[in-house]
C-alpha positions as CSV (number, residue, x, y, z in Angstrom):
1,X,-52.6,-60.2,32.2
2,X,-50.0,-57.6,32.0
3,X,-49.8,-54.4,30.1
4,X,-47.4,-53.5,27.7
5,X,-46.3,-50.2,27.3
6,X,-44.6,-49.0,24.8
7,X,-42.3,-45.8,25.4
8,X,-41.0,-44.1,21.6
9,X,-37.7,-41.7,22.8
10,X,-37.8,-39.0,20.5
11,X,-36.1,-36.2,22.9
12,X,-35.8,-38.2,26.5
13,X,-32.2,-40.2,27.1
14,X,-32.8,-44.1,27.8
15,X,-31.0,-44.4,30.9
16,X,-33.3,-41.0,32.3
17,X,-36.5,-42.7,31.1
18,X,-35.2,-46.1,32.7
19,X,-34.6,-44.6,35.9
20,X,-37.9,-42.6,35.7
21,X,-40.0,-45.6,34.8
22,X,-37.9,-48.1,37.6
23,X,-38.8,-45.8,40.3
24,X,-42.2,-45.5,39.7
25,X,-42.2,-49.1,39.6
26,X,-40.5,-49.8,43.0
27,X,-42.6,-47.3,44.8
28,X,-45.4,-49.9,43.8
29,X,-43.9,-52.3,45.8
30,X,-42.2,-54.8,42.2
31,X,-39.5,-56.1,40.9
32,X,-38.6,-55.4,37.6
33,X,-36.1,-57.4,35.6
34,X,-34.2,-55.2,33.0
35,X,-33.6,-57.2,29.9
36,X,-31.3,-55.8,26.4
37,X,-29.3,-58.1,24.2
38,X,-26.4,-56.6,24.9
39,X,-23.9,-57.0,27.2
40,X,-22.7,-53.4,27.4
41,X,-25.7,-51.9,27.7
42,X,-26.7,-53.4,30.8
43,X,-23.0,-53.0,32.3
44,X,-23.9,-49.2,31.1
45,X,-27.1,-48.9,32.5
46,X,-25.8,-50.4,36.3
47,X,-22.7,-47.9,36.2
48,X,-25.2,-44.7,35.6
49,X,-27.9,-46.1,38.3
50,X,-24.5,-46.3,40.8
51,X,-24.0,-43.1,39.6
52,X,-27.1,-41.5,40.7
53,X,-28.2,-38.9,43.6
54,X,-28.5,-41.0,46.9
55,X,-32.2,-39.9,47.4
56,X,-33.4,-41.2,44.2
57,X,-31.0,-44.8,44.7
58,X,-32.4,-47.6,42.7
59,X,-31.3,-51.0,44.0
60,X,-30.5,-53.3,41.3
61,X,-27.7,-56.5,39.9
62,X,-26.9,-57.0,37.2
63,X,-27.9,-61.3,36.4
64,X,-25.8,-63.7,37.4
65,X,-24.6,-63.0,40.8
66,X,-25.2,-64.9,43.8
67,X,-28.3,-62.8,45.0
68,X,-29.9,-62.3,41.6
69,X,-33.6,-63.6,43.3
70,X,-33.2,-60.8,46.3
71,X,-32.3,-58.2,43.4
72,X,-35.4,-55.5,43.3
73,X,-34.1,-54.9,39.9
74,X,-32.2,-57.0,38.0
75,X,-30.5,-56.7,34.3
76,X,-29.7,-59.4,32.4
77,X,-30.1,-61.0,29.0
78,X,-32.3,-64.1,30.1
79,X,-35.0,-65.4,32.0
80,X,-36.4,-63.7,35.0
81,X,-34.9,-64.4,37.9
82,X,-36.0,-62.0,40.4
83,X,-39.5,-62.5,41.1
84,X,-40.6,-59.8,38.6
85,X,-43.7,-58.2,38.7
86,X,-42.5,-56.1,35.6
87,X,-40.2,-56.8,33.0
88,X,-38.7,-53.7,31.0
89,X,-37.3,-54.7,27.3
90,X,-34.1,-52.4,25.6
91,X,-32.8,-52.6,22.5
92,X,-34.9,-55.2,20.7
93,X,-34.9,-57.6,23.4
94,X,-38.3,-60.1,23.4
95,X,-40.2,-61.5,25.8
96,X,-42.2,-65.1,25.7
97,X,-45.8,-65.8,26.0
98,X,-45.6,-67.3,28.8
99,X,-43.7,-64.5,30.8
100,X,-45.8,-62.3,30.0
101,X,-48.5,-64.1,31.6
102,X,-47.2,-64.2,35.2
103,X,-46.4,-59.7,34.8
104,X,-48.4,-57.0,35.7
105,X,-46.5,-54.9,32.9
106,X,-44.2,-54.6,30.6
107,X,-42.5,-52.1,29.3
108,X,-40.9,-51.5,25.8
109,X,-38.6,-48.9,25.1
110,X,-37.1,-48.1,21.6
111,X,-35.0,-45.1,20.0
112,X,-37.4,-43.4,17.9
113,X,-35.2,-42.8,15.3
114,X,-33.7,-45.6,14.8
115,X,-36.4,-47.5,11.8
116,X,-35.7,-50.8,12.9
117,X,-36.3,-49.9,16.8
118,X,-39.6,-48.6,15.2
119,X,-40.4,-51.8,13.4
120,X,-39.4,-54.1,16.2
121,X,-41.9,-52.2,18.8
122,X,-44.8,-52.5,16.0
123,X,-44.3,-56.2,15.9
124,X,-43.8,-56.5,19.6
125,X,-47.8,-54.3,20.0
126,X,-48.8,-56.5,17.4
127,X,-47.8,-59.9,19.2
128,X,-48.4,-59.1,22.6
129,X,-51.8,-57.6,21.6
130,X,-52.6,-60.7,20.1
131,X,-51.9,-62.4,23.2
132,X,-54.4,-61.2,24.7
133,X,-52.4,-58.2,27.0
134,X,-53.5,-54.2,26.9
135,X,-51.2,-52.0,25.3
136,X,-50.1,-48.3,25.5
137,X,-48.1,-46.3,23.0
138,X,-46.2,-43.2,25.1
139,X,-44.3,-40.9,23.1
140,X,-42.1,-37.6,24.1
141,X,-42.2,-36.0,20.6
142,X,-43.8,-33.0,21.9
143,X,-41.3,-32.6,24.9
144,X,-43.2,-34.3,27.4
145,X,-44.4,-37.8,27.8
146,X,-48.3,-37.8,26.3
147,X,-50.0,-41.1,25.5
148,X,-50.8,-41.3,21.9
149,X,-52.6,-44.6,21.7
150,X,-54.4,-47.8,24.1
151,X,-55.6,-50.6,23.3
152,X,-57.2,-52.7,26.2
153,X,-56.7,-56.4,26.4
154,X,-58.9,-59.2,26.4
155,X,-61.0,-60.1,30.2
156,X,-60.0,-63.4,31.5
């Protein structure tokens, strides 16, 4: 079962706390598929990982080119297509039961002062708790990143 966990940006950027969470990830050998609603965020997102310094490179697609299954990081609006070990969900996007299933995590991150990024990410612990997955609640309020909440999921 995969843990979700849930990431409230009070202080830190999105695209810093993308890049700091995709890293970790890849050095743990996944793929993560990147998924937001829009359009223009993910076309935002791949210009600024580009942009990066060349020791910290993060290889990545964006969805729907010819080598979207090789990608170790794909963004895109739809279903995985990558292989994913991870799926990481911007800007309200949702996930389905059944993806979740096949993920070691998940990660949810949502502008912490924005109310209705707030409400979504309640419904989303609330769901994917209910489904049986662990959850953590991460927030930089304080400056750094401190875990303010867990709940474990349910043993298969």
């Amino acid at each position: 079962m995969a843990t979700a966990v849930f990431y409230h940006l009070i202080r830190a950027g999105l695209e810093e706390t993308v890049a700091m969470i995709l890293g970790r990830a890849l050095g743990q050998g996944w793929r993560v598929m990147v998924r937001a609603p829009d359009a223009g965020l993910l076309e935002s997102l791949d210009a600024r990982l580009w942009l990066g310094p060349e020791e910290s490179f993060l290889p990545h697609g964006l969805a729907g080119g010819p080598q979207d299954e090789l990608q170790p990081v794909l963004l895109g609006q739809g279903a995985i297509a990558n292989g994913a070990k991870g799926l990481m969900l911007l800007a309200g996007a949702g996930a389905a039961e059944a993806e979740l299933a096949g993920l070691e995590r998940v990660w949810v991150l949502f502008d912490g002062n924005d109310p209705a990024a707030v409400q979504s990410a309640r419904e989303k612990w609330v769901t994917f708790t209910a489904w049986g997955h662990g959850a953590q609640y991460w927030s930089d309020e304080g400056g750094a990143w401190e875990k303010k909440s867990e709940k474990p999921g349910r043993s298969l």
